[in-house]
C-alpha positions as CSV (number, residue, x, y, z in Angstrom):
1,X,79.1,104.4,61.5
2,X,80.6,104.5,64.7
3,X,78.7,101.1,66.0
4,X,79.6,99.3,62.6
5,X,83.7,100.5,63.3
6,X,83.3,99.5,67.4
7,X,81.6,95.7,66.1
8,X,84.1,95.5,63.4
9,X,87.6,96.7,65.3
10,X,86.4,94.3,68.5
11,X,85.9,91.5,66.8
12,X,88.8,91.8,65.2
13,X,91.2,92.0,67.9
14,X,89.5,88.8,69.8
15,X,89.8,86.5,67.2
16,X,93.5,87.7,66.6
17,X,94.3,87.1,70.3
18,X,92.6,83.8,69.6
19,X,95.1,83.1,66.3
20,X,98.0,84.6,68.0
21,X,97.6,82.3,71.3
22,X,96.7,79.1,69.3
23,X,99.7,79.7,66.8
24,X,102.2,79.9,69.8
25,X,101.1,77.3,72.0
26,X,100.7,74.6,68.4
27,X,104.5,75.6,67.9
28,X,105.5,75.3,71.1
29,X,103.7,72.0,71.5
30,X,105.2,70.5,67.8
31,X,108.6,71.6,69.7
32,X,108.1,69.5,73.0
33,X,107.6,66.5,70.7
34,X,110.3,67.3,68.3
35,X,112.9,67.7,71.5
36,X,111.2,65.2,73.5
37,X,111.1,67.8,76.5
38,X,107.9,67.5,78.8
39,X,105.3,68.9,77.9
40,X,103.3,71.3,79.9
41,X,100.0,69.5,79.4
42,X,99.1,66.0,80.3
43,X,97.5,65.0,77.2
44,X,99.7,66.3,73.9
45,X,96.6,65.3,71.6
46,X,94.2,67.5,73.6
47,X,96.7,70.5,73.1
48,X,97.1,70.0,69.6
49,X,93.2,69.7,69.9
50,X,92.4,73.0,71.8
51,X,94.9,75.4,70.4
52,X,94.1,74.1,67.0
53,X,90.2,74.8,67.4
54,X,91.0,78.2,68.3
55,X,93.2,79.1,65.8
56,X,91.1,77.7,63.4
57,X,88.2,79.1,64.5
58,X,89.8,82.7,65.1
59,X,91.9,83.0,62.2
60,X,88.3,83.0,59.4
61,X,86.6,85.4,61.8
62,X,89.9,87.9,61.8
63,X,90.0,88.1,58.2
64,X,86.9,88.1,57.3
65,X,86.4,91.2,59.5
66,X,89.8,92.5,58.9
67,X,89.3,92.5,55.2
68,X,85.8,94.5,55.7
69,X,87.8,96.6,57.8
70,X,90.4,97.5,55.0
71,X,87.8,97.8,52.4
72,X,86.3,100.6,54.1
73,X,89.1,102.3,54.8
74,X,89.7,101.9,51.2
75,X,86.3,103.5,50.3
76,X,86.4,106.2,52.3
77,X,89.3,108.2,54.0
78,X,87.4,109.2,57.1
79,X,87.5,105.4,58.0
80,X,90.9,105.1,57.1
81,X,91.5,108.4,59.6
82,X,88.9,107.1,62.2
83,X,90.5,107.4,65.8
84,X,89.0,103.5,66.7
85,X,91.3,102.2,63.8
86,X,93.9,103.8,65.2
87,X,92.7,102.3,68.9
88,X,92.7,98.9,67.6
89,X,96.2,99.4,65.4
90,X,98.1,100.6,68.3
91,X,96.4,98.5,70.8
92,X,97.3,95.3,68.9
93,X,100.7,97.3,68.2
94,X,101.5,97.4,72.1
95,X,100.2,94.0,73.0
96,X,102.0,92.2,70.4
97,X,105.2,94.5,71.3
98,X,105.9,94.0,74.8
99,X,104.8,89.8,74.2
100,X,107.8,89.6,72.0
101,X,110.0,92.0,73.9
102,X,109.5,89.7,76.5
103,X,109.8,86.2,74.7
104,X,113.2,87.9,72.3
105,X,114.4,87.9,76.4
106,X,114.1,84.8,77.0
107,X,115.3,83.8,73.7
108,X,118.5,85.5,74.3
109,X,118.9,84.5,77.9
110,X,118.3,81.1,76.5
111,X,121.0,81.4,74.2
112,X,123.4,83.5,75.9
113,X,123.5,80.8,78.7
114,X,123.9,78.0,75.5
115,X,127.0,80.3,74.1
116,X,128.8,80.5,77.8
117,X,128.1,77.1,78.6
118,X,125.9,77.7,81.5
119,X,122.9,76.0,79.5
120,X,121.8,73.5,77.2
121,X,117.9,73.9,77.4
122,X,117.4,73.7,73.7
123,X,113.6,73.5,73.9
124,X,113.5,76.5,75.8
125,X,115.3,78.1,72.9
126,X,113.2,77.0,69.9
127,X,110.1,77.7,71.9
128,X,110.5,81.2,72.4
129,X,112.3,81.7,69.1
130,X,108.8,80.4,67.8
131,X,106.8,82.9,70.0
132,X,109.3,85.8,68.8
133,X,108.9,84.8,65.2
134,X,105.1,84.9,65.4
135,X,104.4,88.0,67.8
136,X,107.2,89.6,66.1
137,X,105.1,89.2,62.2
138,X,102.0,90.3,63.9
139,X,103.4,93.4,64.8
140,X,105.3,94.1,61.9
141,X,102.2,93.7,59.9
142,X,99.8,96.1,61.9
143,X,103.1,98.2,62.7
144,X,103.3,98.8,58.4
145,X,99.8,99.0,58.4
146,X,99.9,101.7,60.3
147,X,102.4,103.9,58.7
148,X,100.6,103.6,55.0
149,X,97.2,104.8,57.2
150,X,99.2,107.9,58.5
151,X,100.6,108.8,54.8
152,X,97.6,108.5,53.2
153,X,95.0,109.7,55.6
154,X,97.5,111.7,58.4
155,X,97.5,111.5,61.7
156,X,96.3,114.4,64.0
157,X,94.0,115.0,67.1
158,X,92.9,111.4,69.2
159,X,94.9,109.4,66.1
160,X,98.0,111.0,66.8
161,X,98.0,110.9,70.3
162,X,97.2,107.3,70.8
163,X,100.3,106.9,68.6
164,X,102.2,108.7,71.1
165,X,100.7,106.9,73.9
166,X,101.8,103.2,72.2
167,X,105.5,104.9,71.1
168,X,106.4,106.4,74.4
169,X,104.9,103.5,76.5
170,X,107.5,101.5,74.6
171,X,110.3,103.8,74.4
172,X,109.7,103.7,78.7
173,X,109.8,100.0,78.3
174,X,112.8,99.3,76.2
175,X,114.4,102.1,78.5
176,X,114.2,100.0,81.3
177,X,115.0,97.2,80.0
178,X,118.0,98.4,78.8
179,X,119.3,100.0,81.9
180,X,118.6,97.8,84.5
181,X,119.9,94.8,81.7
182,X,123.1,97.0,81.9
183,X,123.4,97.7,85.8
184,X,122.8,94.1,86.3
185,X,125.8,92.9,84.0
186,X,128.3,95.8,85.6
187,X,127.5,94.4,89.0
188,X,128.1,90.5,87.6
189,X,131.3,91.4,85.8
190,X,132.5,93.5,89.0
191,X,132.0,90.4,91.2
192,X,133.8,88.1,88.6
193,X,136.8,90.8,88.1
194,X,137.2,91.3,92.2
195,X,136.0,87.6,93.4
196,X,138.3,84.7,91.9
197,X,135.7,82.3,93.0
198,X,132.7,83.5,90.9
199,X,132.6,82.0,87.9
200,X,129.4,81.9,85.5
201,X,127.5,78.7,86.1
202,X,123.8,77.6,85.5
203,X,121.6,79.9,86.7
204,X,124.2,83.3,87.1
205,X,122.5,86.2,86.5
206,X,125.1,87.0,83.7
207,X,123.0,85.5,80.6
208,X,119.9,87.4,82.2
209,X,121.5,91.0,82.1
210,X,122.8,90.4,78.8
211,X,119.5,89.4,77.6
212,X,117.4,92.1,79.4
213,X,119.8,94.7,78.1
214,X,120.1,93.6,74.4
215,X,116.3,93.4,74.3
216,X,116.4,97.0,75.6
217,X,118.7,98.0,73.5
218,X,116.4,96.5,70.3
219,X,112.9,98.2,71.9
220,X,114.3,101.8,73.2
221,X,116.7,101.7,70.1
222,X,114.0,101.1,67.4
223,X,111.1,103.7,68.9
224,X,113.9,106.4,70.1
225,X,114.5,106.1,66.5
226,X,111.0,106.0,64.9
227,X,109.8,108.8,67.2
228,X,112.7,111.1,66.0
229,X,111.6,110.9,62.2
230,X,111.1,114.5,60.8
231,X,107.2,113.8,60.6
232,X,106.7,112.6,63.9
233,X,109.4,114.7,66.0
234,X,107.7,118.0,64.5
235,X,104.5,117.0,65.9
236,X,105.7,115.3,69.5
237,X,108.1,118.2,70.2
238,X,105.6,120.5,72.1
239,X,103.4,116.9,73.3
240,X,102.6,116.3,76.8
241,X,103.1,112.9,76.9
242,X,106.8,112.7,75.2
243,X,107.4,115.1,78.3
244,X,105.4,113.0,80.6
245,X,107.6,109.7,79.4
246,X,111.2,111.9,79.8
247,X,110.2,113.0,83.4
248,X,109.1,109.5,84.5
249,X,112.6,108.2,83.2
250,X,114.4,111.2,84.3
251,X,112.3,110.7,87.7
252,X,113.3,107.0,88.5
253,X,117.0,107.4,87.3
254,X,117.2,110.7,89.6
255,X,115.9,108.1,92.6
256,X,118.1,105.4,91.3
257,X,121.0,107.5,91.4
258,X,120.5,108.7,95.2
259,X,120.0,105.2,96.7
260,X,122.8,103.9,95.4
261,X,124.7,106.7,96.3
262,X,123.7,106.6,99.5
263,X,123.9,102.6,99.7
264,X,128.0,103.3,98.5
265,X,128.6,106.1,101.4
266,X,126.7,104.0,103.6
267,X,128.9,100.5,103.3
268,X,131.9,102.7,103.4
269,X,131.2,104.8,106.5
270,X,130.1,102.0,108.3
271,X,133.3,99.8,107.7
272,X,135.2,103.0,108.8
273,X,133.5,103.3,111.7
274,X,134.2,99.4,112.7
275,X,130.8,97.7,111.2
276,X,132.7,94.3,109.7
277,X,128.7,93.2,108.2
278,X,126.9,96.7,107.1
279,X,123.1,95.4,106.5
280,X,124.4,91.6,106.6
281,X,126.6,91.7,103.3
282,X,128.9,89.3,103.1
283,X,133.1,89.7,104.2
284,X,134.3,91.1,101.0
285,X,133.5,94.7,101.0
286,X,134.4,94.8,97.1
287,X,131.4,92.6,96.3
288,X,129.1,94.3,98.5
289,X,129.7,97.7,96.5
290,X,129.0,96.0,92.9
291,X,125.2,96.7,93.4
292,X,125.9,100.6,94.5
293,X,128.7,101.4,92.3
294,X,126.7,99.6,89.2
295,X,123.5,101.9,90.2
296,X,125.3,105.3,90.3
297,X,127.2,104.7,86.9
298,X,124.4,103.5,85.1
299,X,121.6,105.8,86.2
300,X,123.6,108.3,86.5
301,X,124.7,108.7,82.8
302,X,121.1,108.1,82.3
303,X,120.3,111.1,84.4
304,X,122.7,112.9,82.9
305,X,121.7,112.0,78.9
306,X,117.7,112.4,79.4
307,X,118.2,115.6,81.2
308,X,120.2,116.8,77.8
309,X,117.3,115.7,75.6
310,X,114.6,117.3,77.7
311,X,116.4,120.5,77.3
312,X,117.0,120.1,73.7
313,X,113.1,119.1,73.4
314,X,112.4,122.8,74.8
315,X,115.0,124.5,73.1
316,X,113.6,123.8,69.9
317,X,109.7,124.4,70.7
318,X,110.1,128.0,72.8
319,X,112.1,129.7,75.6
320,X,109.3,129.8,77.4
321,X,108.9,126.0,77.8
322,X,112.9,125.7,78.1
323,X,112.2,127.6,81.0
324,X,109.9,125.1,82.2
325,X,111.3,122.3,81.8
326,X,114.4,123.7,83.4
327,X,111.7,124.5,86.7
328,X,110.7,121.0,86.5
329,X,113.7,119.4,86.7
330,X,115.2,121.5,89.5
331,X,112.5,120.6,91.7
332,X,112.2,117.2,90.7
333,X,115.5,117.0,92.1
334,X,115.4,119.0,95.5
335,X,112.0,116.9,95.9
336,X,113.9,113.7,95.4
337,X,117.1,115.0,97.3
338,X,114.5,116.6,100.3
339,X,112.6,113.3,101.1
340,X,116.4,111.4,101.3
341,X,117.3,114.1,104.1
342,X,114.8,113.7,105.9
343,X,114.7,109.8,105.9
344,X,118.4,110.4,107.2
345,X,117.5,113.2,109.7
346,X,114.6,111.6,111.3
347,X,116.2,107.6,111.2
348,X,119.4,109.4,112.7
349,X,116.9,110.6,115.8
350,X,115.1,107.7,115.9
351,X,118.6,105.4,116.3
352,X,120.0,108.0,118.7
353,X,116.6,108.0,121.4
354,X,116.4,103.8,120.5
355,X,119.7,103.6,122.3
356,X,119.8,106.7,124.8
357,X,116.4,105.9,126.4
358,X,117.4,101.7,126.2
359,X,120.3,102.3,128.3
360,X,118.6,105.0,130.1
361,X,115.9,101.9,130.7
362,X,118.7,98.8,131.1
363,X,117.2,97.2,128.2
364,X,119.0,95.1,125.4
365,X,121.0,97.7,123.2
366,X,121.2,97.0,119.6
367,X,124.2,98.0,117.2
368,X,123.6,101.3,116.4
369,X,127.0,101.9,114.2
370,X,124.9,99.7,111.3
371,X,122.0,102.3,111.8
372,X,123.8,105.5,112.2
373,X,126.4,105.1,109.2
374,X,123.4,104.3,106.9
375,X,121.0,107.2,108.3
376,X,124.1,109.5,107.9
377,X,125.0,108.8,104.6
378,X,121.6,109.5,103.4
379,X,121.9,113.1,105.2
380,X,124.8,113.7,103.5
381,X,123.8,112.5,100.0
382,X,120.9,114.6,100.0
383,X,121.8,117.5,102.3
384,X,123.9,119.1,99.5
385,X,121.8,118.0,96.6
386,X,118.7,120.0,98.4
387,X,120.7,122.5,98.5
388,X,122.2,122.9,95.0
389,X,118.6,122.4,94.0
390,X,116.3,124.7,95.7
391,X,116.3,128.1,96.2
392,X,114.0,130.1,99.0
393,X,114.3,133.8,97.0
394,X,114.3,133.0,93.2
395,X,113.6,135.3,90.4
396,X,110.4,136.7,89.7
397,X,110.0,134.0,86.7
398,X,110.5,131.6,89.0
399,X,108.8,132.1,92.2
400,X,105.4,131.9,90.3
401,X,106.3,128.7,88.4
402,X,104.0,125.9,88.6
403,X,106.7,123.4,89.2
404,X,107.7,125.5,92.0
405,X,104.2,125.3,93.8
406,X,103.9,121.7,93.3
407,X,107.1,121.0,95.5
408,X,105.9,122.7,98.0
409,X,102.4,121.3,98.5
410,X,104.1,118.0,97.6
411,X,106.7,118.5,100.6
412,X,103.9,120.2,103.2
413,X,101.8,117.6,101.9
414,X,104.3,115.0,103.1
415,X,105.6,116.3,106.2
416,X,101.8,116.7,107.9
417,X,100.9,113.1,106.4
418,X,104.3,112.1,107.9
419,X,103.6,114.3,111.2
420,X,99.4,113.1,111.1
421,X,100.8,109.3,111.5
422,X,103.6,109.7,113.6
423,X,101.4,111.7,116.1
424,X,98.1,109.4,116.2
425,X,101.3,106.7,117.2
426,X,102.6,108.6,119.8
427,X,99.8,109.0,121.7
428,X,98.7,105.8,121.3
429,X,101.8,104.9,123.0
430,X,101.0,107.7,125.4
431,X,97.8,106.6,126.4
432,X,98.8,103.0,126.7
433,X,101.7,104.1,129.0
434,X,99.1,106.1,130.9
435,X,96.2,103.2,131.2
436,X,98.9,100.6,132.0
437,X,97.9,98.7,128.6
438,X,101.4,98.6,127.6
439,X,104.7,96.7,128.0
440,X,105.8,98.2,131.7
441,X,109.2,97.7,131.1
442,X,109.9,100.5,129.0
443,X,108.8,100.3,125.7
444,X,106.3,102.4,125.0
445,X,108.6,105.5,126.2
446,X,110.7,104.2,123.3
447,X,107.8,103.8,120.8
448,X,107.0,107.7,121.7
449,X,110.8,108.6,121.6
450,X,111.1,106.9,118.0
451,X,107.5,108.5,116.6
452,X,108.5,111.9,118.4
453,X,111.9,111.7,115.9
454,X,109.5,111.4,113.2
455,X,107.2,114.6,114.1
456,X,110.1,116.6,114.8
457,X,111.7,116.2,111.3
458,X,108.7,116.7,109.5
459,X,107.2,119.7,111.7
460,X,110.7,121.4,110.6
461,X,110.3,120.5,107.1
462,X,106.5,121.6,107.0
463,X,107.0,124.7,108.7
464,X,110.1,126.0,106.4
465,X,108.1,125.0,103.4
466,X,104.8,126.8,104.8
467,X,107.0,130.0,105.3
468,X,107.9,130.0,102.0
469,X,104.7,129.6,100.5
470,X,103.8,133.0,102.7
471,X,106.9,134.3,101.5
472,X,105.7,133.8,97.8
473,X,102.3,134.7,98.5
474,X,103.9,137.9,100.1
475,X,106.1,138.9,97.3
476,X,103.4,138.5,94.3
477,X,102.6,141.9,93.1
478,X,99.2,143.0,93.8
479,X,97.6,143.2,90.6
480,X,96.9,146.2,88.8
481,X,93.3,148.1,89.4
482,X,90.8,147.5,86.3
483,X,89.7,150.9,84.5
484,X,86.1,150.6,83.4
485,X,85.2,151.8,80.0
486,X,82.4,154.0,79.1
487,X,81.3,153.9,75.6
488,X,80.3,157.4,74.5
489,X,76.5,157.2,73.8
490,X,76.3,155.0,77.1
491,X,78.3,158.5,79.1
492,X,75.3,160.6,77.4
493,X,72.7,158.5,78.9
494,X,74.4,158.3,82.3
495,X,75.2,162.4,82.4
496,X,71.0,162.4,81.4
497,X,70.0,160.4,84.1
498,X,71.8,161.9,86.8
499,X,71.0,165.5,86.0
500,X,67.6,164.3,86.5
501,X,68.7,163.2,90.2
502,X,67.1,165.6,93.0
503,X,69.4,167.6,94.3
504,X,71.5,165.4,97.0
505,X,70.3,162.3,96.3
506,X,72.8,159.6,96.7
507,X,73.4,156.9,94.0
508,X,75.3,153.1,93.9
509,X,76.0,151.4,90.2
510,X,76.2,148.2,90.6
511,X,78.1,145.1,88.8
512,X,75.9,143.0,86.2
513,X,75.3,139.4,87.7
């Protein structure tokens, strides 16, 4: 049974690859002739040729397979249920997805640049409207398929997670899509509100952010949707991977958020503190901050909004787990918010012995205000955050938390990797000074100086976090001495045997193996 599905289910997705590639590329061939664009073969007759033989060649072995398939499953519901249909369904389900996801882009970049006037590739249009169209009946076809299988047969066990793993991996997909589309078209309509001579020409990134966003908006929109039905909510509430997907997303926006905070603070302490170019942007400041400003608003509201549905995820499945998820997040973020400090604290070091031991030396001194504003910033972005985050002496229900031990084996982790490097540099440098291998003239006492930076932060970082794993170890309560149980005919027999002891003999019981 299980060879007959594997034969039947393989087949059948290589010879739908095979339509679905010969289908496109025919189209998109027909449409080079039909706009008279060039082609990207030599030889139009050998395309229509190729794609043609494999389309007709794929598309009889497909249904010929398919339709065994479907009888089967028609026959007997165990087929219908079988976790290998399901493979192939939601295999052919993600392919075909994120192939027109990424063709409907083009297709509305296309367009969107035909609407503002910033294009008039109409054969880019009709080709990926042609791909859409084609990709897009694919999918809707397996995607309907699907949903009869699940009310007729259900949907539990492997079935029901590889459903999860196609809907999440989308929902992810469309997610980024759809903020990155959006922080891309904040930043362009920043620059064209603050620079009078921007204007939207051929090839301005305004058309691609709309694009990238609207397709977002369709993918994340549709599957945030279909995953929040009544039948498959109830089932994905208490699921590893929907919480897998909203800490990957609440992950990256946390991230997102905190480097472009800490690119805004940076560009404005460094124009404070006289830096006319900070990192090479260009004069007008106000441009320079689109990217930043964009960053923070965007993934920040996203921060924000997936926190809230990760709490509402828990809140409706146990306390317990809203418990954990609230743990999770909270050292997600003093993770995040640690490694940005000490970035800041140990570039800060490294700037500060570059330029004390270079003049110390009379060698060429580089700026240093560029350095120091953007080392600084990053200290003070995620100095406080760390600190709102963590806490050394938490409850009992806390201390104990998985969440809890992973940050700190994450951060040890870190700081003796970081600490394991920087020293096998240093004493490279050390020995090369010592050998006379080196540059003479200095440099290797400012290669030590910058790596000594380096093992300085992240000997302070390992050491706090090492004393707090002692101080948790310390604090766990020691757990509670086990009673052994005597059954009453067994404390006969053992009263028996001992009374039959000679008088001061000694005796041991020992543990069962």
């Amino acid at each position: 049974m299980i060879q007959r599905r594997l034969y039947i289910y393989i087949v059948a997705a290589a010879s739908l690859a095979m339509v679905l590639i010969g289908l496109v590329n025919l189209g998109t061939t027909a449409l080079n002739q039909l706009f008279d664009a060039v082609p990207p073969y030599s030889n139009v007759r050998d395309s229509y040729a190729g794609f043609g033989a494999t389309t007709l060649v794929g598309l009889p072995v497909w249904g010929i397979h398919w339709w065994l398939a479907q009888r089967f499953a028609r026959r007997n519901a165990d087929e219908r249920a079988s976790a290998l249909r399901r493979l192939y369904l939601y295999l052919v389900l993600a392919a075909t997805g994120v192939a027109a996801a990424i063709l409907a882009r083009s297709l509305l970049e296309h367009a969107a640049g035909f609407l503002l006037g910033t294009s008039t590739d109409g054969p880019s249009i009709g080709r990926a409207l042609w791909g859409t169209l084609v990709l897009f009946a694919a999918w809707l076809y397996h995607f309907r398929t699907a949903a009869v299988d699940r009310a007729i047969a259900g949907e539990s066990g492997d079935s029901a997670t590889l459903r999860r793993w196609y809907g999440y991996g989308l929902l992810l997909l469309g997610l980024a899509f759809l903020l990155f589309g959006a922080r891309n078209l904040l930043q362009q309509g920043w620059v064209l509100l603050v620079d009078s001579g921007e204007t939207i020409v051929p090839g301005n990134l305004v058309p691609s952010a709309m694009a990238t966003m609207l397709t977002g908006l369709v993918v994340f929109g549709f599957h945030l949707r279909w995953t929040s039905r009544a039948p498959l909510a109830a089932d994905d509430r208490s699921s590893t991977l929907r919480a897998v997907q909203g800490f990957l997303a609440l992950a990256a926006s946390v991230a997102l958020a905190l480097f472009g905070a800490s690119q805004l603070s940076y560009y404005v302490l460094a124009r404070l503190l006289g830096v006319d170019h900070p990192g090479g942007v260009a004069n007008n400041i106000l441009v320079a901050v689109a990217g930043p400003v964009a960053t923070v608003v965007v993934f920040s509201l996203a921060w924000v909004w997936i926190r809230r549905q990760l709490t509402t995820d828990a809140g409706e499945v146990e306390a317990t787990r809203q418990a954990g998820v609230r743990h999770l997040y909270t050292h997600l973020v003093a993770f995040l918010a640690l490694a940005t400090l000490a970035i800041g604290a140990a570039g800060l070091l490294w700037t500060i012995s570059d330029q004390v031991l270079n003049t110390w030396l009379n060698r060429p001194v580089g700026e240093w205000r560029d350095k120091v504003s953007l080392f600084i910033t990053l200290m003070l972005v995620g100095a406080p955050m760390w600190r709102s985050h963590w806490r050394a002496s938490p409850a009992a229900d806390e201390r104990y938390t998985l969440s809890r031990r992973l940050y700190l084996y994450a951060s040890l982790l870190g700081s003796v990797l970081a600490a394991l490097i920087a020293g096998a540099l240093f004493v490279y440098r050390l020995l090369a000074l010592v050998l006379g291998t080196g540059d003479t003239a200095g440099s290797p006492l400012v290669d030590m100086a910058k790596t000594g930076s380096v093992i300085l932060v992240a000997t302070v970082i390992g050491l706090y976090h090492w004393r707090a794993l002692r101080s948790d170890a310390a604090a766990r309560p020691a757990p509670a001495p086990r009673r052994a149980v005597i059954d009453r005919d067994v404390q006969e027999e053992v009263r028996r045997l001992l009374g039959g002891l000679p008088e001061g003999a000694s005796y041991s019981i020992d543990a069962p193996k």
